[in-house]
N, C-alpha and C positions, 0 to 999 in steps of 0.2 A: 461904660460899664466894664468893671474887669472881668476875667473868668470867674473869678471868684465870683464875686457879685451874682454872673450867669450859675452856677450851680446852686449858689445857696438860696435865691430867688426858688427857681426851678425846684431844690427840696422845700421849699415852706409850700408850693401848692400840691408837692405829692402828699407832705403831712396833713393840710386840707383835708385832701381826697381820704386819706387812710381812718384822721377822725368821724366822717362821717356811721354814724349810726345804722348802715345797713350792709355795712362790712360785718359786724357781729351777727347781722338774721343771717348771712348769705355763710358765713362759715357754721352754723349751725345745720345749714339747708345742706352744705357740702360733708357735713358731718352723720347726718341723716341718710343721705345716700350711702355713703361709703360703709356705710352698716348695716344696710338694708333696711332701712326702717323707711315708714310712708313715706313721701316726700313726691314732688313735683319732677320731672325732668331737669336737669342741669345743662345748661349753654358755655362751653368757655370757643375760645377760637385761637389760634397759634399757627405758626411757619407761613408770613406772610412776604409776597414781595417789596418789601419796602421801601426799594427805588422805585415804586409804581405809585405810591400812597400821599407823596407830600408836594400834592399839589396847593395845599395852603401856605406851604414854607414853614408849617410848627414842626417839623422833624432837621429844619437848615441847624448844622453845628456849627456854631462859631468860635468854642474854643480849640486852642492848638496844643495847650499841655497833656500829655498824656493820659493823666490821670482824671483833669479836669474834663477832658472831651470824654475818657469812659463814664464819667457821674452824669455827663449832658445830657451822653447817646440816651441812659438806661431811661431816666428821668422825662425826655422828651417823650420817646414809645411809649413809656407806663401812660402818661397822661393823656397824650392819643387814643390810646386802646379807650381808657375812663371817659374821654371826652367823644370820641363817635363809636366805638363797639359795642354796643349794647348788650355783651357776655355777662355771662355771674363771674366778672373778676373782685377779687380782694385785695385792697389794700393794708397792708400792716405797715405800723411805723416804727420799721428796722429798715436799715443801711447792711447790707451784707456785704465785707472785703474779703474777697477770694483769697485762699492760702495760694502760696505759690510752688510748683513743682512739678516736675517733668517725670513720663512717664514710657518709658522707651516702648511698652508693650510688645508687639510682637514680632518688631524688627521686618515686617513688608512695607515696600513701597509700593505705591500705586504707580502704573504705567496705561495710559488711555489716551485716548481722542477726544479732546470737545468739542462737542456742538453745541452753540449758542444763537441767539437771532439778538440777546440783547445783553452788552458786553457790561452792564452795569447790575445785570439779575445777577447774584451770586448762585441761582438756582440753573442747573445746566444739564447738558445730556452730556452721557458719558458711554466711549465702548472698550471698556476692557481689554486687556492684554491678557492672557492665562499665563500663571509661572506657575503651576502644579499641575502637569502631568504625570508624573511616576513619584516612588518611593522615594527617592534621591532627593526630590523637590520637598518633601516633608521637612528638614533639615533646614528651610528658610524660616520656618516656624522658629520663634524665641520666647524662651520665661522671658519673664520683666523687669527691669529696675527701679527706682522708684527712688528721689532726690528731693530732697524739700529745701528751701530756700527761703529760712526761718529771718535772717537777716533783713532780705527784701520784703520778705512778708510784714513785717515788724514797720520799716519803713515807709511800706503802702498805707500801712494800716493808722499808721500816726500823721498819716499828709493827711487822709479822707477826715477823722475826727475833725483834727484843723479845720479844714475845706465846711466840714456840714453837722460835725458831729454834738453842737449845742443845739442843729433844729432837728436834726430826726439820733437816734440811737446808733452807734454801728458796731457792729460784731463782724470778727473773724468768722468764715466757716468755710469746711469743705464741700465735700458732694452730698447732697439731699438725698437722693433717690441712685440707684446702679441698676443701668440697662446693658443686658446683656443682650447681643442680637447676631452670634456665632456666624449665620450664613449671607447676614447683610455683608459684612465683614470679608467672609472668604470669600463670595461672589466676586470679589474687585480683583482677586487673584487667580479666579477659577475662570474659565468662561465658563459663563451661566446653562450653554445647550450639553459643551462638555461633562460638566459635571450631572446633570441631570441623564445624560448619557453613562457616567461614570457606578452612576449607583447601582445600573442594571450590570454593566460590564466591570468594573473596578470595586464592588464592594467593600475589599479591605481596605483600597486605599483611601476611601471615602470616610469610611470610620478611622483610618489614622490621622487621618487630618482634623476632622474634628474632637476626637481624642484629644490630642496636642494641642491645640488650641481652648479647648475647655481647660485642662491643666493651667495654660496660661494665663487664661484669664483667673483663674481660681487665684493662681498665684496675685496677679495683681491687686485681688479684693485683698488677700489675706495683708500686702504691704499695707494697702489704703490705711485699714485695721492699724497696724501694727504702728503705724506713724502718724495716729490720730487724724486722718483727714476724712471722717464720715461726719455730718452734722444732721441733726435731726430736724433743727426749723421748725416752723409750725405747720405745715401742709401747704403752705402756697406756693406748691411748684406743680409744674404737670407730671403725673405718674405715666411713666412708660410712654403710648402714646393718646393718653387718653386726660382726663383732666384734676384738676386739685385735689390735692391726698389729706387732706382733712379728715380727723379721724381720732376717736376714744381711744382707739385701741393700740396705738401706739403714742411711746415708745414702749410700750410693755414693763413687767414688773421687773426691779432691781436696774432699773436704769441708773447710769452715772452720766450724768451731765457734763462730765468731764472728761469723757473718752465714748463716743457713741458705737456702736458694733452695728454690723448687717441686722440683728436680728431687730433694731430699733427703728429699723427703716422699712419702704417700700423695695420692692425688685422688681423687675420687669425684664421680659424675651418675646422673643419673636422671631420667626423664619419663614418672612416673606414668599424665595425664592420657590418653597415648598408649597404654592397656592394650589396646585393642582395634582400633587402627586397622596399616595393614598393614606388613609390614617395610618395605616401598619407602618408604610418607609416612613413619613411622617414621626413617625415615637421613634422607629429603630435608627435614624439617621440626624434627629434633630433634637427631639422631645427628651428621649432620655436622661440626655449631655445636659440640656436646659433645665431640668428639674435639678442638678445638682449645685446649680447656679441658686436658683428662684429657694432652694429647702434651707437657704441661710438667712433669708428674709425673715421676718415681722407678718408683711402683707405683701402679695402678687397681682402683678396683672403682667395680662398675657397678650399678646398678637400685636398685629398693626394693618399693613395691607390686605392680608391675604384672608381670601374668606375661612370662616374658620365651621361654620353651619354643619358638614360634615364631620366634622373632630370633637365635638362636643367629649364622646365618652373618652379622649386619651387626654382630652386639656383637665377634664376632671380629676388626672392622678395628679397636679400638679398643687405642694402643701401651700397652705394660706393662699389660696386664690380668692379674690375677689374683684378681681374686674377681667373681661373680656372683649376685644376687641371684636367691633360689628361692621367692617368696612361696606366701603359702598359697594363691593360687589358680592357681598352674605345674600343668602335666603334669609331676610328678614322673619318672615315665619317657623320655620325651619328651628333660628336659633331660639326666637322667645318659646316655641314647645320642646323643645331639648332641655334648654338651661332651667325652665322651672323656677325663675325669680332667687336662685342660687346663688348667682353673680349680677354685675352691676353690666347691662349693656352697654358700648361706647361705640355709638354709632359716628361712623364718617360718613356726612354728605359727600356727595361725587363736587369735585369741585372743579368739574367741567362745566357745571352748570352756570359758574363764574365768568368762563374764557372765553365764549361766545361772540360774534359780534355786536348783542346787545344783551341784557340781563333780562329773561321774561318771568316777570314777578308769578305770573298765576302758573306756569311750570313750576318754579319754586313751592309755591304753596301745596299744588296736587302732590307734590314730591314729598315734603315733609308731611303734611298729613295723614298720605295711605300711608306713611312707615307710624304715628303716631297711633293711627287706628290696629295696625298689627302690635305694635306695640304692648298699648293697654295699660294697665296700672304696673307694668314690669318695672325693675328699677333702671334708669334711663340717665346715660348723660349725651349730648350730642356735641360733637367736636369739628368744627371747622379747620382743618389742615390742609397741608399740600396741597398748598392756593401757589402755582408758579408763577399765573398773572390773572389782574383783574384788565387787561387792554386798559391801562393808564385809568381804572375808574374804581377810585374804591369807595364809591358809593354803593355798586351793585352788593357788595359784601355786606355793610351796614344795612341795608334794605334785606337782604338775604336774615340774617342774625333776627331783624327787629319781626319781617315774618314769623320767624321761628316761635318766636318771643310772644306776639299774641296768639298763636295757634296753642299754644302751652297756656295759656292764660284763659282761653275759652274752654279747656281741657280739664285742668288743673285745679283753678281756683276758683 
């Protein structure tokens, strides 16, 4: 069998998959959340360690052309996830060839230490070097450039047709969704205890820095803009860090199809590093900056790790919100009497409860459950992420999901 052969195989059974008739109930279910209207909880799952999962050998690639192995990788994953993750995933039968283009953004390099146990997880510990201690150090901050590479884009995109483009569709695009996450970002530059030290003793420079870097980042949305690389898609991607942006409501009125803007899209932020410090520095040091980000969107969601149960009334000034992040370590009660069924919960399982030295199903169950029972009829999606390892078994993940799945089912329907 050639490569070719191996891709175009591999697209006829993603098209399979995409024809099936409960891709249409399940983007309707994701449409239904996304807008608060009734609807069941939502399951999707994402950031998994993949050198830990293919123990059957359906994720082995065997082609060696570049282009042919990118169509393999995508195509293999998809159908894995469809063949044992039992998520609300969606299949559509579109091919999407990435624009091509580099993007200098901020001109920092990362400088750290790795720690790893296993040299094939791309997932790893890291400890940071700090290059911003003073004013001076501001100055490593960079606007952005921004180069497209319309020739090779051209070229890609006339191989893949070739390659698959008479069994599934394929379109150019660029970015679906823009995540903005300012302090994930500077943390790699900052040390995380300095800077947290910084806010109390350095305040201005704390606000210079992220001053400048919000600029910069703004800057680089407005190129993305300016050089056509936003694409709107249908929703089947993950918004921020939460799940599928399926949705009525965008791309909003007077759309051009032919040039998408921020305002037709999802946005999303988040400032992790601020898990524990107070709502007030929280807005004054993070929030502010971020709302200038998130008021060019369509639709917002908000957070990631860091509980957010305390901040409810400063996440409220932030425009077009609709989703909220519920990490595993929120007061689950806390946020569903705060938020008021306002916003869409996005609950993360602790996904410790994966790494274990063995998977205890009826933990899992009491675990989702009493969050299900606090829960209630709120609007609910639950997200399985930052999974670093399943210990070589990604069964306990599928057993975890399919739990979820009947607890939702004896709930729900």
């Amino acid at each position: 069998m050639t490569e070719r052969d191996v891709v175009r195989a591999l697209a006829a059974v993603y098209m399979d998959i995409a024809s099936l008739k409960k891709n249409k109930t399940l983007i309707e279910e994701w449409k239904n959340l996304n807008s608060l209207k009734p609807t069941r909880p939502m399951i999707w799952a994402k950031e998994f360690p993949w050198n830990e999962m293919n123990n059957s050998g359906e994720l082995t690639l065997v082609c060696n052309d570049a282009i042919c192995r990118s169509i393999e990788d995508y195509f293999r994953k998809t159908i894995y996830l469809f063949d044992h993750v039992h998520a609300d995933y969606v299949a559509t039968p579109k091919f999407y060839v990435p624009i091509i283009y580099t993007n200098t953004r901020q001109g920092l390099v990362e400088d750290f230490d790795k720690i790893t146990t296993d040299e094939e997880n791309p997932i790893i510990s890291r400890s940071y070097h700090g290059q911003i201690k003073n004013e001076a150090d501001l100055d490593k901050i960079k606007m952005p450039t921004i180069t497209v590479d319309r020739d090779k884009t051209i070229e890609n995109f006339e191989r893949v047709k070739e390659l698959i483009g008479d069994i599934i569709p394929c379109e150019l695009a660029g970015e679906f969704t823009c995540w903005y996450a300012p302090w994930d970002y500077l943390v790699q530059f900052w040390n995380p205890t300095d800077l947290l030290i910084d806010i109390i003793d350095k305040p201005d420079l704390v606000h210079g820095a992220i001053r400048k870097f919000t600029d910069s980042w703004l800057k680089s949305l407005d190129l993305m803009d300016e050089n056509n690389l936003l694409s709107f898609g249908e929703g089947n991607y993950g918004v921020g860090s939460g799940g599928l942006g399926f949705t009525d409501e965008l791309p909003g009125e007077n759309y051009d199809p032919k040039h998408v803007h921020p305002k037709n899209q999802w946005g999303s932020s988040t400032s992790q590093i601020f898990s524990d410090i107070s709502p007030r520095q929280h807005y004054e040091f993070a929030l502010q900056y971020e709302i200038e980000w998130l008021s060019r969107f369509g639709l917002t969601y908000y957070g990631c790790c860091e509980p957010l149960h305390d901040k409810i009334d400063i996440v409220r000034k932030i425009p077009n919100l609709r989703k909220i992040s519920m990490s595993a370590w929120a007061n689950v009660e806390k946020m569903v009497d705060r938020v008021h069924g306002d916003y869409v919960l996005s609950f993360k399982p602790n996904p410790a409860l994966l790494a274990g030295d063995s998977f205890n199903c009826e933990q899992a169950k009491e675990y989702i459950s009493d969050m299900l029972d606090k829960v209630g009829d709120h609007p609910l999606e639950i997200i399985f992420k930052d999974i670093s390892t399943l210990r070589n078994d990604p069964e306990r993940l599928f057993e975890f999901i399919d739990i979820t799945k009947e607890l939702i089912e004896e709930r729900y329907e």
